[in-house]
C-alpha atoms as an extended CHARMM CRD file, in Angstrom:
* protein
*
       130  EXT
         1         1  UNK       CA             -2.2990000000      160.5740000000       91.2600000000  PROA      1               0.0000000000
         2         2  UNK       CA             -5.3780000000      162.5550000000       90.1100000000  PROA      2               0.0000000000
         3         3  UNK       CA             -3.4760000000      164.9480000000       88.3420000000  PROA      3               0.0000000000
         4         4  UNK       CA             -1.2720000000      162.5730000000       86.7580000000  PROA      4               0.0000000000
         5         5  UNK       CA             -4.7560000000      160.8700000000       85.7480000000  PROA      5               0.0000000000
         6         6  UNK       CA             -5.7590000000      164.3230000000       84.1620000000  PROA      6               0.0000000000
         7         7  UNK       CA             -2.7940000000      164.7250000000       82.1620000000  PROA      7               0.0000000000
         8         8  UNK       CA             -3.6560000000      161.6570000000       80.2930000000  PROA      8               0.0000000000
         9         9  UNK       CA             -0.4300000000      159.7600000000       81.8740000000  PROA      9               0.0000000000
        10        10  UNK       CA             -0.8450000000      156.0050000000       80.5090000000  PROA      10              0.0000000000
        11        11  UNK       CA             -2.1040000000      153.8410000000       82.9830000000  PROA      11              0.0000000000
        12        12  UNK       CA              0.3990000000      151.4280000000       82.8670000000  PROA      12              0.0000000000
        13        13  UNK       CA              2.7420000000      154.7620000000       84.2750000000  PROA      13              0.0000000000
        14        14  UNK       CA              0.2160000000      155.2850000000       86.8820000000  PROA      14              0.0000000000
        15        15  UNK       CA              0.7620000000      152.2100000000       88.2730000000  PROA      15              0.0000000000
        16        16  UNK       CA              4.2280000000      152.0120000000       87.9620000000  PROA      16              0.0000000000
        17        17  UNK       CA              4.1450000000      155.2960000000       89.7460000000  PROA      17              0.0000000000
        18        18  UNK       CA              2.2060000000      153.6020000000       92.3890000000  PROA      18              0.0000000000
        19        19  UNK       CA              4.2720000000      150.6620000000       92.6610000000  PROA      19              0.0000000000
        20        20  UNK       CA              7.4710000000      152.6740000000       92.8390000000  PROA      20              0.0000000000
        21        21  UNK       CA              6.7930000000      156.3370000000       94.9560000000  PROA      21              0.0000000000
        22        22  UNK       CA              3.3260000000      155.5060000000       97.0510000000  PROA      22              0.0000000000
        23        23  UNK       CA              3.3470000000      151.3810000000       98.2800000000  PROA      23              0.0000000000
        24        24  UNK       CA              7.0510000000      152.4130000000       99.4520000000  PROA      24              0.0000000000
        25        25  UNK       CA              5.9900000000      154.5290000000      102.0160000000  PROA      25              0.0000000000
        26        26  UNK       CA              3.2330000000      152.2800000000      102.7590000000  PROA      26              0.0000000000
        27        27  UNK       CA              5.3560000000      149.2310000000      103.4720000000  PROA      27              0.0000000000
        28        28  UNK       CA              8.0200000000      151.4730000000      105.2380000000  PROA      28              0.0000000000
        29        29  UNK       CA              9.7890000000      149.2140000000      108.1660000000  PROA      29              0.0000000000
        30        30  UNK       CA              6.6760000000      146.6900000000      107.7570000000  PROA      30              0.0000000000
        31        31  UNK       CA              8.8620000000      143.2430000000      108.6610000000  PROA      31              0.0000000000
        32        32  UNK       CA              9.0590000000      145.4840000000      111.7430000000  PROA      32              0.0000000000
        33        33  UNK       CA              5.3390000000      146.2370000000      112.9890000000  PROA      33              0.0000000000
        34        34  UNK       CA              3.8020000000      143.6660000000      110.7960000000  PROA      34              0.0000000000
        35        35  UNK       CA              3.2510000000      141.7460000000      113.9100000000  PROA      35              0.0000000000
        36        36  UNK       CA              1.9750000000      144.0190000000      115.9660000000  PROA      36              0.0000000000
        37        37  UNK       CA             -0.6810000000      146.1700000000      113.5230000000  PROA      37              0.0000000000
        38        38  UNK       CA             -3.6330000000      146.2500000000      115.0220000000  PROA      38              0.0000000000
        39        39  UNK       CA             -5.9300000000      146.1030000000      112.1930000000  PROA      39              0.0000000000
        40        40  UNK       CA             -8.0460000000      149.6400000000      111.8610000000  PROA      40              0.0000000000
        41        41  UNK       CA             -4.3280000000      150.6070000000      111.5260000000  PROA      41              0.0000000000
        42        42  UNK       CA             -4.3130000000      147.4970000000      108.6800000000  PROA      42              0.0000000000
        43        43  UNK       CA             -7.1790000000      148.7660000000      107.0130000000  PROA      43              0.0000000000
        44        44  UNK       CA             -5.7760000000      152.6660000000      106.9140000000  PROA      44              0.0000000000
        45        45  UNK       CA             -3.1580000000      151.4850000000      104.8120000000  PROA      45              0.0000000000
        46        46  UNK       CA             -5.2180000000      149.1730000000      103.0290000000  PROA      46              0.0000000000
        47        47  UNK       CA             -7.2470000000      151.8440000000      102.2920000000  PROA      47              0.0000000000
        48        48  UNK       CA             -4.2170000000      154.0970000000      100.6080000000  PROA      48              0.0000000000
        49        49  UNK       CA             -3.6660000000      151.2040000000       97.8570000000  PROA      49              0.0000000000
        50        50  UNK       CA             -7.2480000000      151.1080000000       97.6910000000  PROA      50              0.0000000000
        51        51  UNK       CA             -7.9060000000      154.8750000000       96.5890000000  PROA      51              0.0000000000
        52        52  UNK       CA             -4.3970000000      154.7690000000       94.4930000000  PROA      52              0.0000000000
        53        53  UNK       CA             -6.3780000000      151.7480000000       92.1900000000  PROA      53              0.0000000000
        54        54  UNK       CA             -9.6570000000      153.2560000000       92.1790000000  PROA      54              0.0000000000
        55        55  UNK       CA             -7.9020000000      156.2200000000       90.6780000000  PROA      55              0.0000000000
        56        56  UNK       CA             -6.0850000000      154.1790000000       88.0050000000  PROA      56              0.0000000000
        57        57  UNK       CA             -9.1800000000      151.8470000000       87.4730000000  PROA      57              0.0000000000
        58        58  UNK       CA            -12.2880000000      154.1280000000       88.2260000000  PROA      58              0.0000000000
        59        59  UNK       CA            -14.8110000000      151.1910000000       86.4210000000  PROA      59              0.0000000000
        60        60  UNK       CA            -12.9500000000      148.2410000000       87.9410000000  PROA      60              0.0000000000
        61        61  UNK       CA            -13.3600000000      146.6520000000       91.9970000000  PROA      61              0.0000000000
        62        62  UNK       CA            -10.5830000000      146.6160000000       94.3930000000  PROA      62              0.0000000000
        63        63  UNK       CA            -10.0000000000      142.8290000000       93.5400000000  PROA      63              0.0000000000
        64        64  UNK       CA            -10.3730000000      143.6580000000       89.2280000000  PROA      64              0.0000000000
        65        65  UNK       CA             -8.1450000000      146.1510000000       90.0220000000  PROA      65              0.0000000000
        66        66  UNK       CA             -5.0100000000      144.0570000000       92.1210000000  PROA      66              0.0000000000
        67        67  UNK       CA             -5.6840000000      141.0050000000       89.4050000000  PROA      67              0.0000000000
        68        68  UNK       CA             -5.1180000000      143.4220000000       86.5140000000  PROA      68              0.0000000000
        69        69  UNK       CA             -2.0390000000      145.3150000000       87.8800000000  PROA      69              0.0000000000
        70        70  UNK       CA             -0.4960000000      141.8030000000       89.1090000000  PROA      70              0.0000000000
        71        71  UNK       CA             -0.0090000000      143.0750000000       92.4290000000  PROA      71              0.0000000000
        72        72  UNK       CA             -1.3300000000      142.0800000000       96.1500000000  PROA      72              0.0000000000
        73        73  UNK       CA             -2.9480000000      143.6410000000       98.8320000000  PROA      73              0.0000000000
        74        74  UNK       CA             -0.6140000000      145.6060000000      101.2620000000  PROA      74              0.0000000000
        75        75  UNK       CA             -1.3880000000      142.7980000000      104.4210000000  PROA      75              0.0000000000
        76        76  UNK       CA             -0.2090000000      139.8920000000      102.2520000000  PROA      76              0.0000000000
        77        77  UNK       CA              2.7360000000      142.0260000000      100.9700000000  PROA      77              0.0000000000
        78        78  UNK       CA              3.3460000000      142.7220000000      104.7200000000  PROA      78              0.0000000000
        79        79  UNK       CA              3.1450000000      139.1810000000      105.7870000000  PROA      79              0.0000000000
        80        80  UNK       CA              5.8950000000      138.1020000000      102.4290000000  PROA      80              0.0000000000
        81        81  UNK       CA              8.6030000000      140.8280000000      103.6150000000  PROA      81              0.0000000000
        82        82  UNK       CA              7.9950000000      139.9070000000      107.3110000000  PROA      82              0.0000000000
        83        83  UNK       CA              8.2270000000      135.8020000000      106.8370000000  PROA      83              0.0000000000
        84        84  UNK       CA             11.1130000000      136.1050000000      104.1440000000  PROA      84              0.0000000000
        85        85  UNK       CA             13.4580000000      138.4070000000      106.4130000000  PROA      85              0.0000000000
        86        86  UNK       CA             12.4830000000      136.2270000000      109.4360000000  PROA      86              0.0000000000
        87        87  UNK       CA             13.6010000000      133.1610000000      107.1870000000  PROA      87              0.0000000000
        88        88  UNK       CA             16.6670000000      135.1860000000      106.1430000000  PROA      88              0.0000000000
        89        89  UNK       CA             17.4000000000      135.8010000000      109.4660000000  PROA      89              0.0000000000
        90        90  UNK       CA             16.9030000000      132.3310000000      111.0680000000  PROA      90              0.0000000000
        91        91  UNK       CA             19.0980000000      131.3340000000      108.2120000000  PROA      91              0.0000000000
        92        92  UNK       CA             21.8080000000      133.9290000000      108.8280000000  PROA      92              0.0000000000
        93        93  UNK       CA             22.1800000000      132.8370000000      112.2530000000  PROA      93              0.0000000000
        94        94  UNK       CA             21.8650000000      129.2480000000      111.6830000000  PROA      94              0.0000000000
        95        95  UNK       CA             24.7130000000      129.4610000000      109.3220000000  PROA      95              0.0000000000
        96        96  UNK       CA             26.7090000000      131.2460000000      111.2750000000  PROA      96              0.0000000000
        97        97  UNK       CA             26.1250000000      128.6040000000      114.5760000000  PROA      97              0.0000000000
        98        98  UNK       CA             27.1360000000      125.9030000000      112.2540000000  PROA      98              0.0000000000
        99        99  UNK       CA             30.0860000000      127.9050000000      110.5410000000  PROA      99              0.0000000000
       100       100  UNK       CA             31.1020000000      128.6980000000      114.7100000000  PROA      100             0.0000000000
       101       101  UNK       CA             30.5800000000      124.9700000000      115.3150000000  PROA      101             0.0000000000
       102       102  UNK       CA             32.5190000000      123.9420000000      112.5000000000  PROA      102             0.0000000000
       103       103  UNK       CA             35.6070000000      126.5260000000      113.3210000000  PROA      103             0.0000000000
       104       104  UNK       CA             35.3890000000      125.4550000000      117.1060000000  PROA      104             0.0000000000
       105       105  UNK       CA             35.4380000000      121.6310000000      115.8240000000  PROA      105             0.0000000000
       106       106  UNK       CA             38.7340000000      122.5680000000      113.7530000000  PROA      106             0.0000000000
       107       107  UNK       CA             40.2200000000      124.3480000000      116.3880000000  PROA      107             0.0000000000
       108       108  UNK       CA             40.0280000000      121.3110000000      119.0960000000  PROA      108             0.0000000000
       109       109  UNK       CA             40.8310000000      119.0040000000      116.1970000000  PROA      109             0.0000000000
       110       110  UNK       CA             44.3630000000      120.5080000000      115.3230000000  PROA      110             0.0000000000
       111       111  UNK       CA             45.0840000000      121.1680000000      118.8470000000  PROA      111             0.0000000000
       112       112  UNK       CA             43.9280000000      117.3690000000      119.9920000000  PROA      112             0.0000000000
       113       113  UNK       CA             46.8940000000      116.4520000000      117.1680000000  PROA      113             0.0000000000
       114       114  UNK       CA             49.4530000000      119.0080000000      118.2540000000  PROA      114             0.0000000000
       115       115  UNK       CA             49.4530000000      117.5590000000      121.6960000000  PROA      115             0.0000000000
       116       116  UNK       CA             49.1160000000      114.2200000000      120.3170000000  PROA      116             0.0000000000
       117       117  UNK       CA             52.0620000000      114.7680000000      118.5680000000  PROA      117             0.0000000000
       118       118  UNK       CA             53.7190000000      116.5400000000      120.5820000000  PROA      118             0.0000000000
       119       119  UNK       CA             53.4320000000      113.5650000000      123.2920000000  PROA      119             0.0000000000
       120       120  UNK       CA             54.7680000000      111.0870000000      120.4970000000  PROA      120             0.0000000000
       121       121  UNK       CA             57.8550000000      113.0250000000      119.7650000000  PROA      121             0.0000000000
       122       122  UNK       CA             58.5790000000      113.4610000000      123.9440000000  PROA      122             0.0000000000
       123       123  UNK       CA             58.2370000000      109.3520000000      123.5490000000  PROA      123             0.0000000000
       124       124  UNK       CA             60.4700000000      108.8960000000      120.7580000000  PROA      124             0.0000000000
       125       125  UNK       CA             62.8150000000      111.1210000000      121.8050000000  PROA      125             0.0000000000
       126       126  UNK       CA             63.2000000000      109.2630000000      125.0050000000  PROA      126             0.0000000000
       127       127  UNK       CA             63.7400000000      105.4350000000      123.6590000000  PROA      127             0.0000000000
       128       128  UNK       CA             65.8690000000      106.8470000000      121.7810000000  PROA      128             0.0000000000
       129       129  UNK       CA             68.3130000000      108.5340000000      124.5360000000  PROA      129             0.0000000000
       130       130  UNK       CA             67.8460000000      105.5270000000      126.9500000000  PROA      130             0.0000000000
């Protein structure tokens, strides 16, 4: 990052540097461990985004410098990925209980009405021969 810095690289590069090839790496397997980061381990990482900004924005706090690139720190980024793919996930299963369910309810359905109708016919077909 420095030496992208000191070849005059436009800021708004430097962060989409950041963004794209650093915070990566940082939030590598997160909805994982996200639970289960103890937090000096928290604040190690935290502390990567915080030296990537204060490279981009020397004059500006950690805080200026988040509001200004329209980005988050890495726990609340953590805690997004880990809820959405635990909502994705409760969802994935839920829908595929209920699609289960409804294939199960189907199945019993047309073979309640087979036999039903197979127990008509064996009626019909006996008034009929007696």
């Amino acid at each position: 990052m420095r030496q992208l810095k000191r070849a005059k690289v436009d800021l708004a590069q430097l962060v989409c540097f950041y963004i794209t090839c650093i915070r990566p790496v940082t939030e590598y397997a997160c909805q994982v461990f996200h639970d289960g980061l103890p937090l000096y381990l928290s604040d190690e990482l935290e502390r990567i985004q915080r030296r990537a900004l204060r490279i981009i924005f020397p004059e500006l706090s950690y805080q200026e410098a988040l509001d200004e690139c329209s980005i988050v720190t890495l726990y609340e980024r953590r805690s997004i990925l880990f809820y959405s793919i635990l909502f994705y996930s409760i969802l994935f299963y839920s829908m595929l209980f209920y699609s289960i369910l409804f294939y199960a309810i189907l199945f019993y359905a047309i073979l309640f009405y087979s036999i039903l109708f197979y127990a008509l016919k064996l009626i019909y077909t006996e008034e009929n021969c007696s």
